[in-house]
C-alpha positions in Angstrom: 7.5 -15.6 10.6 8.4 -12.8 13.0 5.4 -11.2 14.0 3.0 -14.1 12.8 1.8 -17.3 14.8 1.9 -19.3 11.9 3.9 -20.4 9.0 2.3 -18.6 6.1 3.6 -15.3 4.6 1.1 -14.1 2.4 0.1 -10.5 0.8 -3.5 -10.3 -0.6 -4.0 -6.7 -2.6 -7.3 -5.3 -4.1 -6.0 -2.1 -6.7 -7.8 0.3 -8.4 -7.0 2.6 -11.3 -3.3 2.0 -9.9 -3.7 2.2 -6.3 -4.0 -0.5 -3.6 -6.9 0.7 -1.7 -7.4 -3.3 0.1 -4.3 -5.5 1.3 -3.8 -8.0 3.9 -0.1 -9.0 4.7 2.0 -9.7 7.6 5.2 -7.9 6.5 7.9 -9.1 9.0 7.9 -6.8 12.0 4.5 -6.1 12.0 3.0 -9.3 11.9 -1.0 -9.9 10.6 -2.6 -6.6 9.2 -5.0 -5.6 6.8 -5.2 -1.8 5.2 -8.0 -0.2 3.9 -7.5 2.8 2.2 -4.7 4.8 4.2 -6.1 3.2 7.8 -3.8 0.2 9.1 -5.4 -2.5 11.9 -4.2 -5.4 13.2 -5.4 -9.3 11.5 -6.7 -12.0 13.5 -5.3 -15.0 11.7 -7.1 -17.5 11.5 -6.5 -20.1 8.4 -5.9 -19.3 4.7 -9.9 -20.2 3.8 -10.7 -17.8 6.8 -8.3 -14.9 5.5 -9.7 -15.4 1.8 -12.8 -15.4 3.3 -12.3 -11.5 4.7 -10.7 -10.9 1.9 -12.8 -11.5 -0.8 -15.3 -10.0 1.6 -14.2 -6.9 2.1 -13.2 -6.6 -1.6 -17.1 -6.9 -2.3 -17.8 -4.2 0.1 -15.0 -1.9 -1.2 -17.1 -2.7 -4.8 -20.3 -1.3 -3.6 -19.0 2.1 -2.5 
């Protein structure tokens, strides 16, 4: 995977009323990052449990706003 130390390619995305406001990818190029909202940073990798983890995570916070 260029970008990625690891073998997975994954793309987790949390959408509201039409619009992703959550995701986690590692789009070839860029490698492990998570958006939230129209802000990009970059994803420590750690394991798929840990990723779902955040992911499912941050979901929940998005929820409480």
């Amino acid at each position: 995977m260029d970008g990625s130390l690891h073998r997975f390619k994954y793309r987790l995305a949390y959408v509201v009323r039409g619009e992703c406001v959550l995701r986690y990818d590692n789009e070839s190029g860029k490698g492990d990052h998570h958006h939230s909202g129209r802000t990009e940073k970059p994803y420590a990798f750690e394991s798929v449990d840990q990723l779902l983890d955040d992911f499912l995570r941050d979901v929940a916070r998005w929820k409480e706003k």
